[in-house]
N, C-alpha and C positions, 0 to 999 in steps of 0.2 A: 370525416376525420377517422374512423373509426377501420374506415377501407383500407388508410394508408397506414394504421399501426398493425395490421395483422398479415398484409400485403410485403410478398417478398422485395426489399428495397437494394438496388443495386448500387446507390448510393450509400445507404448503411454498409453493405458486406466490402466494399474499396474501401472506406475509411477505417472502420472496424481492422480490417487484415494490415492496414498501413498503420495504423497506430497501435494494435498488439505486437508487429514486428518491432516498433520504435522503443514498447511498454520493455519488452521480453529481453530484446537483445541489446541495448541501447543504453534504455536507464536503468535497468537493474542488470546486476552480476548472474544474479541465478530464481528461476521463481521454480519454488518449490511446492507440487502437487500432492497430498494426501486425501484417501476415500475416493477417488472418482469411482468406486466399483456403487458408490452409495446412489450415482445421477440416476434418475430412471431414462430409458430409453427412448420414452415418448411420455406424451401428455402433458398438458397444463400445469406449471412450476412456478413456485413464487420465491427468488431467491432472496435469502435475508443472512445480514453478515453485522458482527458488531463494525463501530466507525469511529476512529481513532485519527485516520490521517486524511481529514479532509475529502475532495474530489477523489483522491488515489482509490480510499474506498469501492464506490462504487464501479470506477474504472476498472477495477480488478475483477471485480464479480464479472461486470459486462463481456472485459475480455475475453474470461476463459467458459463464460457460461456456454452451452450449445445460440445456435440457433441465431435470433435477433429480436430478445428481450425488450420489452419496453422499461423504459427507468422513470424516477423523477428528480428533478434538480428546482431550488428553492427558483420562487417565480420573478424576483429582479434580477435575474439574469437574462429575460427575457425581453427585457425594452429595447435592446438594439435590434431593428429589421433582420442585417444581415448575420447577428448572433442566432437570433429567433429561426430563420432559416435554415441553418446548422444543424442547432437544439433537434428541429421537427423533422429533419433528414433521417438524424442518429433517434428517434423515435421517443424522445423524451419530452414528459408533461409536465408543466408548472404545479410544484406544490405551493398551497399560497400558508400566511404566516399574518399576524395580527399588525406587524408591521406597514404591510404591504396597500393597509386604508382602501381594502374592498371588500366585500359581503366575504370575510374567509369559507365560512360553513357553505354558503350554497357554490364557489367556487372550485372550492373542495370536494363536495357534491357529485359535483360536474365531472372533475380529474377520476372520482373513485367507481361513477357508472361505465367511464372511456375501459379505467382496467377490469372492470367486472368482463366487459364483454372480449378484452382479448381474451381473458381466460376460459370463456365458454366457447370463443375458437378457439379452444386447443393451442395458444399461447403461451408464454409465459412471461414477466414482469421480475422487476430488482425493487427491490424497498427498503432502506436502511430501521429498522426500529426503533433504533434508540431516540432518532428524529435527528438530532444533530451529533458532530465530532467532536470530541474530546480524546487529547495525547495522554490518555493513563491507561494502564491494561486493568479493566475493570468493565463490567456489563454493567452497563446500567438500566433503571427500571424502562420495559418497554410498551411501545407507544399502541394501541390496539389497531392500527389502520388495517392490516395488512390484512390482520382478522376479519375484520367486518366485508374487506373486499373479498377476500375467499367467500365467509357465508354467502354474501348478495349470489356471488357467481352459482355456487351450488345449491342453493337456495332455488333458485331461479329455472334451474334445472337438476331438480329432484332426486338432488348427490350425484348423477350420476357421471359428470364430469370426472372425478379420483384426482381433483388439485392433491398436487406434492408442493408442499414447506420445505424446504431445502437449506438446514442450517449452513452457514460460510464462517470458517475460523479465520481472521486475517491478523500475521504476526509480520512485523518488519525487523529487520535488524537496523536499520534506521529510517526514522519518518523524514530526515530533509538529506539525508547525502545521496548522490548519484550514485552507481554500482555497487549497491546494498541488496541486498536479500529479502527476498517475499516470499511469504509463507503460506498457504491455502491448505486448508482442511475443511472437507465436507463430511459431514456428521449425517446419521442417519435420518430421510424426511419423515415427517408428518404426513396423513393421511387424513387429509379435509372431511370426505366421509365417513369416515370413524367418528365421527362425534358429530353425527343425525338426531341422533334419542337427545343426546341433551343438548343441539338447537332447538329440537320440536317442544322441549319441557322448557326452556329459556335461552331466548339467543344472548341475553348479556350472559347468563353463565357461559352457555358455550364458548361464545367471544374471552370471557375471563381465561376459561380451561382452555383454549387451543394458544393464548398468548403465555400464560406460567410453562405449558409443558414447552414452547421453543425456548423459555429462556431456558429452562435446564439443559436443552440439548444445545443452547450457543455457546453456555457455561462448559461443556463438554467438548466444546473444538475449539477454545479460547486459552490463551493463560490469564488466566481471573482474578487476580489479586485482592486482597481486601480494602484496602484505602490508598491513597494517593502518596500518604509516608511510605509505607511497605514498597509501591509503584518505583519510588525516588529512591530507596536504597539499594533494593535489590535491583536496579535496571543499572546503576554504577557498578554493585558487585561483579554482576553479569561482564560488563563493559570493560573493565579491568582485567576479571581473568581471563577472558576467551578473548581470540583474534577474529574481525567481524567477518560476517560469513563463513566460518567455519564451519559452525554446529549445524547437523541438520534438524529435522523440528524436534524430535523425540529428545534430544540430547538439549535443545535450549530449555524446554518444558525441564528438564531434570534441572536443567541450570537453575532456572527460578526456584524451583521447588525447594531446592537445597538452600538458597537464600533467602525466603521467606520463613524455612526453618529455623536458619541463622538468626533471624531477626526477634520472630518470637519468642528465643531465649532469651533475646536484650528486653524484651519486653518485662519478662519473669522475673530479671532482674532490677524491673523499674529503672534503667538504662537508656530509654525513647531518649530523654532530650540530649543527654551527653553524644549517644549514636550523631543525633539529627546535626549537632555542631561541628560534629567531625566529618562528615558527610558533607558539608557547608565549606569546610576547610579545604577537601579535597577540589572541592569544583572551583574554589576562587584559586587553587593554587594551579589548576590546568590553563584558568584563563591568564593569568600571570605569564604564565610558559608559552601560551599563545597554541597552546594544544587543546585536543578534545581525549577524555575516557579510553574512546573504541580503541586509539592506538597504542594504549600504554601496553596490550600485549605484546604489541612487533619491536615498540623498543624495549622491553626485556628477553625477547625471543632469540637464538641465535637463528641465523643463515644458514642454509648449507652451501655447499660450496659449488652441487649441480646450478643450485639456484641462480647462486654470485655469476656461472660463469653464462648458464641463460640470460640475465640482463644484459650481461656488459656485450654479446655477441648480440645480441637484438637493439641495442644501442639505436642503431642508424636507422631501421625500419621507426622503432618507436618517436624517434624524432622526426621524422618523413611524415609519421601519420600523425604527432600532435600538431606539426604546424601547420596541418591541411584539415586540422577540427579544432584549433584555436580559439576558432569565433565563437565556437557552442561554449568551449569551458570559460570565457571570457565573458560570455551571458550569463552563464549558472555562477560565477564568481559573483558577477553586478547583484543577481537577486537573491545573493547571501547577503547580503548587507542592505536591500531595499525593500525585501517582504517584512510587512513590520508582522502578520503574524504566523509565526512560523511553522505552523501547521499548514499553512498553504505553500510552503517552499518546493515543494516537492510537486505538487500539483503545476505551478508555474516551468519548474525544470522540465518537467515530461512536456509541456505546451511549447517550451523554445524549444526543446530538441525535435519536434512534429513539425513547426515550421520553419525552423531556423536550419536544420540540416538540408535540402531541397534548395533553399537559396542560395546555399553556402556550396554544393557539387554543382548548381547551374553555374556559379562564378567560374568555378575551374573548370568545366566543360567551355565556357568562351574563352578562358587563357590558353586552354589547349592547341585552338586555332593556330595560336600563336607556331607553336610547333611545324615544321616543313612537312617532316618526314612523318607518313600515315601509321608506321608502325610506333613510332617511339609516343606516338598520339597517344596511339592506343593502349602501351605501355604505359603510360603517364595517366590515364583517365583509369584503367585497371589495380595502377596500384593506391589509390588513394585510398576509396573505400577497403582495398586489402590489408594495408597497411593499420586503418583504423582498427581493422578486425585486432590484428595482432597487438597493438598497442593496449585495445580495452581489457585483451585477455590474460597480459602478461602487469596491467596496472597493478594490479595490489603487488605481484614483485618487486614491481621499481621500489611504491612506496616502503615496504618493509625494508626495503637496501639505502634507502633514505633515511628512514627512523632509526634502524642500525648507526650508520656515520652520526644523527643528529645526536643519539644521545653518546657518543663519546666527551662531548663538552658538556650538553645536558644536565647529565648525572650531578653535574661537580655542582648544579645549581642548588639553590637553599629550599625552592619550590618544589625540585623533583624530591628530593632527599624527604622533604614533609610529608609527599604522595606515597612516599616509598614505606614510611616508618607507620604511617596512618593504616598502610595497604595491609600491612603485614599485621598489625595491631589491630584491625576490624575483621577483615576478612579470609586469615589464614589462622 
């Protein structure tokens, strides 16, 4: 086993490259890199990122890590043969769970001496710490795994391996919509040898001190809010005033910050629950309107008029290319409405776009046939995916020239008018 996780797989690097190109240009708008000057160049890496949106998580890390990390993913997902075959391709281990009704610990066991020893070949590994996802921007207390497999590794070989902890910040501008914005920041590693003397004096201390000093440095690539209320206003506030995917990370991080400021004056003024109802008011008055947050900025935003006349001259391509990727949007519509939790909506979108795009250009390479003439063939199987291009790049225009027209009637409604008066009366 131990051959094939350290062993270059040419199966992991085709899939890897096709499902970071699907990850990068596909489902999201823009993934945004900060620190990589932080990656070390070589050696044994154990990446660790908070986990807030599900599989996307560690998807992200894997993507953009070097190399061909080994992960782990919970262990029922691993009873189907031809899932399990997959899983072991892409070089990930069952981590087991109390549910799972088998010896966890010595199972466990098993999974933590496989990653000792990638890491004393000079591998590296993904671990999420907090153990499982949660959609609030908050670190939660972390799990010591990740620890003890570093010690074992250098332990094992008398430090002198120099494992790297490799803190991962992951912010999203949204956890379930397609062509939203991802966020990466890598924060300064950790240095497994550096903290010898106090394994040799106690490995649970050790293990204690190398897990408090990651959370401060995840703390330090995260936006970290303090509770779940703070989470739920200021991610509206945010939502309201900024148009999505705009900001880059330094300017979202101000965003929060200025609203958690916001909020602790409501606080000062013993204000929490009047805040929390009006806040209640604003979200039942979008779903009324049959809208989301993100867009209230593009319908209060003007157009310009380069814009206006960009859509309308791109018109025909954009329509050429939505109705030869129809089937994808007409899937990710189905599993807005059939993931009951929605933290894995996003997770599912990337999985239909991975397999459902390859089916969906084999269809139009056989209608091609159809065509007489070789060149107009080739014109016609050429413009499809070009056309897509142009279409994903110019979406957020249509939609702004959408939300523009829609709230001309809008406005006049009782729902937006409440959004409007609240907006201005909370958060201006």
């Amino acid at each position: 086993m131990i051959e094939k996780l350290i062993k270059f797989s040419w199966g992991y690097a085709v899939f890897k490259a096709y499902v970071n190109f699907i990850h990068k240009y596909v489902h999201y708008r823009k993934i945004e890199i900060i620190g990589e000057e932080n990656l070390p160049k070589d050696g044994p890496m154990i990446f660790v990122s908070n986990h807030q949106n599900a599989l996307m998580d560690p998807l992200a890390v894997v993507l953009t890590a070097p190399g061909q990390p080994v992960s782990l993913a919970r262990a029922d997902i691993f009873k189907k043969p031809l899932f399990r075959k997959l899983l072991n391709t892409l070089k990930i281990l069952p981590i087991y769970r109390q549910r799972d009704k088998v010896n966890t610990k010595e199972k466990n066991e098993e999974i933590f001496e496989l990653l000792s020893q990638v890491l004393s070949a000079g591998k590296s590994m993904v671990i999420m710490p907090e153990g499982n996802n949660a959609a609030v921007r908050k670190l939660r207390p972390l799990k010591k795994g990740f620890a003890r497999i570093a010690f074992k590794a250098e332990s094992e070989n008398n430090f002198d391996l120099n494992i790297k902890v490799i803190p991962m910040g992951l912010e999203y501008s949204s956890y379930t919509k397609t062509r939203s914005k991802l966020y990466i920041k890598y924060g300064k590693p950790l240095s497994v040898s550096e903290y010898e003397n106090i394994w040799e004096e106690s490995p649970d201390k050790a293990t204690t001190k190398l897990t408090s000093d990651l959370s401060d440095r995840l703390k330090s690539v995260i936006i970290n809010l303090p509770n779940q209320e703070v989470h739920r206003v200021s991610s509206l506030e945010v939502d309201l005033k900024y148009a999505p995917n705009k900001l880059n990370l330094a300017q979202r991080e101000a965003a929060f910050e200025e609203a958690v400021e916001r909020y602790s004056s409501v606080l000062e003024k013993n204000e929490d629950d009047q805040l929390q109802q009006k806040v209640k008011e604003i979200e039942n008055s979008f779903k009324k309107l049959g809208e989301i947050p993100q867009h209230w900025n593009m319908f209060n935003t003007k157009i310009g008029f380069g814009d206006i006349l960009l859509t309308v001259l791109s018109l025909p391509i954009a329509v050429w290319g939505y109705l030869h990727h129809s089937p994808l949007v007409l899937v990710h519509n189905w599993l807005n409405t059939k993931v009951k939790d929605k933290e894995f909506t996003s997770t599912f979108k990337l999985a239909a776009a991975v397999f459902v795009l390859p089916i969906v250009y084999l269809i139009f390479l056989g209608v091609s046939f159809i065509i007489p003439d070789s060149t107009l063939q080739l014109a016609y199987l050429i413009s499809i995916p070009l056309s897509g291009i142009i279409t994903f790049s110019l979406e957020e225009k249509y939609l702004h020239l959408l939300l523009r027209i829609k709230s001309i009637w809008m406005s006049k409604n009782p729902n937006w008018k409440k959004i409007k008066e609240l907006e201005d009366h909370l958060f201006n």
